[in-house]
MDAnalysis code that builds the backbone (N, CA, C; Angstrom):
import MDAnalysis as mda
import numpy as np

u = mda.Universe.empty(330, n_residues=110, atom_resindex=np.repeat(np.arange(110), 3), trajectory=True)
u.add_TopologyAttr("name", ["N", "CA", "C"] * 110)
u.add_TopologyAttr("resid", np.arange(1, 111))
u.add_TopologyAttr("resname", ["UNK", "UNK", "UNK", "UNK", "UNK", "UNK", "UNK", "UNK", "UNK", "UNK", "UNK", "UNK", "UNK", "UNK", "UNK", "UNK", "UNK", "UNK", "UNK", "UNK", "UNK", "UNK", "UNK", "UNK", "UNK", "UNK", "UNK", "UNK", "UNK", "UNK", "UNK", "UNK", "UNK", "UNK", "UNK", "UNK", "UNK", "UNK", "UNK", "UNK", "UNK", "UNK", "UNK", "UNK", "UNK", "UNK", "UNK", "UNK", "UNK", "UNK", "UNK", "UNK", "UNK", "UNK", "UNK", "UNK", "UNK", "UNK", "UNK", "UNK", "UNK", "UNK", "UNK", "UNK", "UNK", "UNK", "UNK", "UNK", "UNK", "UNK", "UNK", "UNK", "UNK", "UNK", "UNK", "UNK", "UNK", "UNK", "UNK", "UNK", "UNK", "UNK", "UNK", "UNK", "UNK", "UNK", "UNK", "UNK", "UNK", "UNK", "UNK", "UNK", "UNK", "UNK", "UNK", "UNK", "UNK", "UNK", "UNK", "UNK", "UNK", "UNK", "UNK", "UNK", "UNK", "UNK", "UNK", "UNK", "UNK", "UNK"])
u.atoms.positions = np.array([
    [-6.955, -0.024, 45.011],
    [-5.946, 0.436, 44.080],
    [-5.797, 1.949, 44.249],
    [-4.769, 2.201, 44.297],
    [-4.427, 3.690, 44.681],
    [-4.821, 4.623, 43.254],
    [-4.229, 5.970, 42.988],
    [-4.888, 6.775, 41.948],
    [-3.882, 6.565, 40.678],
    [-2.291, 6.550, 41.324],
    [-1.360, 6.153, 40.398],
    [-1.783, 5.286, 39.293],
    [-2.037, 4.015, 40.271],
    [-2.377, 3.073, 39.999],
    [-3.572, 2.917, 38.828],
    [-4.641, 3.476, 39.374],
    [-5.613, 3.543, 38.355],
    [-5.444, 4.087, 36.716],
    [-4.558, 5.475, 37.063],
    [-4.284, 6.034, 35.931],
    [-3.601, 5.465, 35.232],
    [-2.225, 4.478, 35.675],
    [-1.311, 3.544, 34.698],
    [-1.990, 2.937, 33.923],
    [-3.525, 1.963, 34.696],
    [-4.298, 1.191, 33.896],
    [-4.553, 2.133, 32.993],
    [-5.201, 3.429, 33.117],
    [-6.267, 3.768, 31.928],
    [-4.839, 4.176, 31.239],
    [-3.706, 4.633, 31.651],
    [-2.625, 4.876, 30.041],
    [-2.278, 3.514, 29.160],
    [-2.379, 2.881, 30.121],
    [-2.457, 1.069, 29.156],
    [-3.006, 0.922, 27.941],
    [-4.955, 1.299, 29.155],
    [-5.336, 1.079, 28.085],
    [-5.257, 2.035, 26.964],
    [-5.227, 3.130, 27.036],
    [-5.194, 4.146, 25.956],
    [-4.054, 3.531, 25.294],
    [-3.015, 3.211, 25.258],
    [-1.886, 2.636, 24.089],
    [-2.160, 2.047, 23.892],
    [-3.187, 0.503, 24.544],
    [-3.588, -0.267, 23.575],
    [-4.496, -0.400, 22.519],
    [-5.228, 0.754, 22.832],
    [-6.616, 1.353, 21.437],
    [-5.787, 2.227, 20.738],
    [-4.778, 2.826, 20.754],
    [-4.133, 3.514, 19.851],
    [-3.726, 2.599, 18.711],
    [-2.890, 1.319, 19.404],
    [-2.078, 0.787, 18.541],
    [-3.005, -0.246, 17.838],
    [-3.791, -0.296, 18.402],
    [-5.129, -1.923, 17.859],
    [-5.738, -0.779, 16.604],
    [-5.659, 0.468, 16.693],
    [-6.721, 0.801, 15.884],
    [-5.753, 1.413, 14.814],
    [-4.642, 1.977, 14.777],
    [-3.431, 1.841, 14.159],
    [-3.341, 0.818, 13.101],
    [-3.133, -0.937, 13.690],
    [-2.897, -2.153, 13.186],
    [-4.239, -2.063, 12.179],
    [-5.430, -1.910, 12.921],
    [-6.615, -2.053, 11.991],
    [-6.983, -1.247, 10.918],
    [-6.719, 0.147, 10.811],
    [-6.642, 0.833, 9.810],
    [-6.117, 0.353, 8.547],
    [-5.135, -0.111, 8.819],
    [-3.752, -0.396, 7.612],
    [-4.666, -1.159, 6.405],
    [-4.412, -0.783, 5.279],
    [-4.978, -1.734, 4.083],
    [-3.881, -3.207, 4.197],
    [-4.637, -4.256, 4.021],
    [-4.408, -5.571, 3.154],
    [-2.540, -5.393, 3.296],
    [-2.094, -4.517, 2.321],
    [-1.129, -4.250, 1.303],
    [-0.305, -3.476, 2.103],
    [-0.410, -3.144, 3.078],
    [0.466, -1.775, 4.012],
    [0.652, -3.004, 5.498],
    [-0.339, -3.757, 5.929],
    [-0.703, -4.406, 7.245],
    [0.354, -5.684, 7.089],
    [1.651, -6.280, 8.457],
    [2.364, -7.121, 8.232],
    [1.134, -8.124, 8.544],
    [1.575, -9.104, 7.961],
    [0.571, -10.303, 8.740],
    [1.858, -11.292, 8.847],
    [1.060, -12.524, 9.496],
    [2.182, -13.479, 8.933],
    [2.034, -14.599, 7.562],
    [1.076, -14.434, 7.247],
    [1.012, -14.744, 5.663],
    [1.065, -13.586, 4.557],
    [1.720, -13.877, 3.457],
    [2.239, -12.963, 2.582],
    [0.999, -12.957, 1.986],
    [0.822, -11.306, 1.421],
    [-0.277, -11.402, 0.264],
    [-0.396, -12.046, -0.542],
    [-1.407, -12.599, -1.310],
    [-2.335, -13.374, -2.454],
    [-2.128, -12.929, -3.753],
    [-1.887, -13.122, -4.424],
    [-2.647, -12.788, -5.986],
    [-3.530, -12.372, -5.965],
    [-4.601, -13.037, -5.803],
    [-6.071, -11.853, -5.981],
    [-5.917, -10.517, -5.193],
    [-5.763, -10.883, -3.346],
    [-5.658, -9.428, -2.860],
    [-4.973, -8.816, -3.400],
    [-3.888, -8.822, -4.245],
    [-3.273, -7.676, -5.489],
    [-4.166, -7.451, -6.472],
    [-4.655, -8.129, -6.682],
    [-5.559, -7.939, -8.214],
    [-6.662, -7.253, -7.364],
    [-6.999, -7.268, -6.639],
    [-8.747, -6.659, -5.767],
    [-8.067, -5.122, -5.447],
    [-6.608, -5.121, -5.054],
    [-6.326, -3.753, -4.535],
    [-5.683, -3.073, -5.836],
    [-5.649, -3.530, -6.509],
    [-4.631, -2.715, -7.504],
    [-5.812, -1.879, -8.530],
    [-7.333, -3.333, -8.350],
    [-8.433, -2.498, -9.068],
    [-9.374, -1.378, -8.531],
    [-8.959, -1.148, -7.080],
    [-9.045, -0.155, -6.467],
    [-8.571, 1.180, -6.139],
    [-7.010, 0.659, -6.737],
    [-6.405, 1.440, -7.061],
    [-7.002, 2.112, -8.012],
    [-6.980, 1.324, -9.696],
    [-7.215, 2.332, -10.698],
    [-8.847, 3.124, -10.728],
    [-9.252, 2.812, -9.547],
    [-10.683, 3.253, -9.571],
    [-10.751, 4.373, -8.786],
    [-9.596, 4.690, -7.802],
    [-9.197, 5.816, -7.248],
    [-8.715, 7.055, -8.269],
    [-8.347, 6.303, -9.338],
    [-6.994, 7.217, -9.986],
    [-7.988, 7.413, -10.969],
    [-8.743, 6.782, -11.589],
    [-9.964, 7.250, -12.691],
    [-11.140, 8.168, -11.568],
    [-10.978, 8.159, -10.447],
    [-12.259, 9.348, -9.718],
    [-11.392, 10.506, -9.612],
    [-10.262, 10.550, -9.833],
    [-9.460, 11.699, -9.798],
    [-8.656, 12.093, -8.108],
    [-8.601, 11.195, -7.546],
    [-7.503, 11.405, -5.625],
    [-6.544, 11.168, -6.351],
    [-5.925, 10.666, -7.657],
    [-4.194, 10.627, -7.812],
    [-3.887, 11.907, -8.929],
    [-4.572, 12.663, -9.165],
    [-4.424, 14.199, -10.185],
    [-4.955, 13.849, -11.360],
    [-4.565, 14.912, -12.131],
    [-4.770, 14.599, -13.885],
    [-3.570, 13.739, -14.610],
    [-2.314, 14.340, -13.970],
    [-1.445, 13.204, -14.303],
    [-1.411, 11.342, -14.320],
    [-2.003, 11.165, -13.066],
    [-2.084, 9.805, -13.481],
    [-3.069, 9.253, -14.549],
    [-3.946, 10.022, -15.147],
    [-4.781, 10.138, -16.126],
    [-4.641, 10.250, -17.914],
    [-3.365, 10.937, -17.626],
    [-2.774, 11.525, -19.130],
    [-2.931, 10.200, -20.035],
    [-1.947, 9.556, -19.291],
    [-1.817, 8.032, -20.391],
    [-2.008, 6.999, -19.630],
    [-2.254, 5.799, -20.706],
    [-2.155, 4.333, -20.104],
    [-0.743, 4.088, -18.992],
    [-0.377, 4.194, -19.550],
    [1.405, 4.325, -19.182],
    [1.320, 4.910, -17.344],
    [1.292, 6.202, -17.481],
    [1.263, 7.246, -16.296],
    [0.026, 7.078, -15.446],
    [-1.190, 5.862, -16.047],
    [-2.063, 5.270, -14.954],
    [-1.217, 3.983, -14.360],
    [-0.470, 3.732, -15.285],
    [0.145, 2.238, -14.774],
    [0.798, 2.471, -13.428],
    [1.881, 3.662, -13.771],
    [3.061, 3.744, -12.715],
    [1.631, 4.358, -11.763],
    [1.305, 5.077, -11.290],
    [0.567, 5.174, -10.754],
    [-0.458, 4.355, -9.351],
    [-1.062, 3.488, -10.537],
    [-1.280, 2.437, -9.898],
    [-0.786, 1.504, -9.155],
    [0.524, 1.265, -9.937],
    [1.896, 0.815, -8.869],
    [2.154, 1.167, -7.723],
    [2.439, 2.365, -7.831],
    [2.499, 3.568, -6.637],
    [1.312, 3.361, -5.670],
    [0.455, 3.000, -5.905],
    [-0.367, 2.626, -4.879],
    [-0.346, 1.492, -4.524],
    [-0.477, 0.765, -5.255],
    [-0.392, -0.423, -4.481],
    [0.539, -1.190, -3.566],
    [1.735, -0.187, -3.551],
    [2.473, -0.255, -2.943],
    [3.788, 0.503, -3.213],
    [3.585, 1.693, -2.069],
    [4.427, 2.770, -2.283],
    [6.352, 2.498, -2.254],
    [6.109, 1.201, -1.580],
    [7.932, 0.714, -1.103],
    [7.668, 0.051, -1.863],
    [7.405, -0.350, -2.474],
    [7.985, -1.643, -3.641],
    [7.996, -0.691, -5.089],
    [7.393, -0.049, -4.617],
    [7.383, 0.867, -6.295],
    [8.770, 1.932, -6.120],
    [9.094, 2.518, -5.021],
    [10.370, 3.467, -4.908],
    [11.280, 2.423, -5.125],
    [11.626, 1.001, -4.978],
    [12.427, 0.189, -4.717],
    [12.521, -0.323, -6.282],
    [11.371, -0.654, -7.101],
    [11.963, -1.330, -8.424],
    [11.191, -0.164, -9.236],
    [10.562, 0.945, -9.576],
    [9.978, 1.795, -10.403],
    [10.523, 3.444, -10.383],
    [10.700, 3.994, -9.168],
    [10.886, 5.059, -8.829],
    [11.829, 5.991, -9.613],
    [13.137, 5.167, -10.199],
    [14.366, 5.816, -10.541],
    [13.851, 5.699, -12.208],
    [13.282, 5.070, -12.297],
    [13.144, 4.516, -13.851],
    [12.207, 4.166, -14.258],
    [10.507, 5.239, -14.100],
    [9.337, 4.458, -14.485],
    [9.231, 3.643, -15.648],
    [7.985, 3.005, -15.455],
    [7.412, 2.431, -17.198],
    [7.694, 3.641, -18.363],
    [7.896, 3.199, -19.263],
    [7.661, 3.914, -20.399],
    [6.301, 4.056, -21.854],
    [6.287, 4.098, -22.200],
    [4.647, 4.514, -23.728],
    [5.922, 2.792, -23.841],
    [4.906, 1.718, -23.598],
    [4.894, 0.482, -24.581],
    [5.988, -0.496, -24.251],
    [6.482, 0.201, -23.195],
    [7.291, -0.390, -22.436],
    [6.635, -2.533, -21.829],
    [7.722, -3.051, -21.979],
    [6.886, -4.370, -20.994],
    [8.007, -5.116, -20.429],
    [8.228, -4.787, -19.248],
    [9.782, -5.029, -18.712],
    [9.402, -5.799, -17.504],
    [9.121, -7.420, -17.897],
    [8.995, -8.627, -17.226],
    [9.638, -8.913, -16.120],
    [10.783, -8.460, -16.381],
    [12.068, -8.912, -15.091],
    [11.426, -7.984, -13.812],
    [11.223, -6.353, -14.260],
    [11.038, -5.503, -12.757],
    [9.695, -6.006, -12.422],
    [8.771, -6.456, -13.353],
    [7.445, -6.940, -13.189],
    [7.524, -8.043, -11.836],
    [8.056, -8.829, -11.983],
    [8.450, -10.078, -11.006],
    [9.154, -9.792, -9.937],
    [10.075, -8.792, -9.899],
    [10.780, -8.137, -8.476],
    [9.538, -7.421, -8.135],
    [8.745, -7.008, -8.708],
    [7.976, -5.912, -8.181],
    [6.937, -7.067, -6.968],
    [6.489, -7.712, -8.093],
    [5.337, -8.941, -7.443],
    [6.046, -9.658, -6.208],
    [7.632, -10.046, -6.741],
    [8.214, -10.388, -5.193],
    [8.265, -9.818, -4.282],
    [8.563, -8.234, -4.444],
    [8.194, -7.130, -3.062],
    [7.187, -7.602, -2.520],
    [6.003, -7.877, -3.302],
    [4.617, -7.249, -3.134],
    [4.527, -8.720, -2.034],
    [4.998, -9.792, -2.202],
    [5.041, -10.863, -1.787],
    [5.758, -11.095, -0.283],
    [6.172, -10.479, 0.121],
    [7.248, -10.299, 1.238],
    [6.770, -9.708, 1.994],
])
């Protein structure tokens, strides 16, 4: 095999450990698969979420209120589904708005 040659292999392989380790990084919730997320893996990541946001990586703001941990938590658990049904119009103090609840879970589902 000539030197060209050799080097094409090793750029191969180098894109293919880029992108394998790329794919593998991704959380649960960010990673396409071809099965849609679970219920629980929402419920396992979302309580990871608020366990992020109570150690303090999401500020003092997501802290202030129940409320502003909620959206928050949303926001993590999924940053496109939350700009898509939360973003323009968070939760509100006591708010319980079922309908975006279920678009939200359908994002989360897709």
């Amino acid at each position: 095999m000539s030197y060209e040659g050799k080097a094409c292999v090793n750029c191969v392989f180098i894109i293919f450990l880029l992108v394998a380790s790329t794919l593998l990084s991704r959380s649960p919730v960010e990673a396409k698969s071809l099965r849609p997320i679970t219920d629980s893996e929402i419920r396992q990541k979302k309580l990871e979420c608020y366990a992020n946001i109570e150690s303090g990586l999401w500020g003092p703001k997501c802290k202030s209120s129940m409320i502003a941990k909620e959206n928050c938590a949303l926001r993590c658990l999924s940053p496109t589904c939350y700009e898509l049904i939360y973003e323009s119009d968070p939760l509100e103090e006591g708010e319980k708005d079922f309908v975006r609840g279920q678009e939200y879970k359908y994002c989360m589902h897709k």
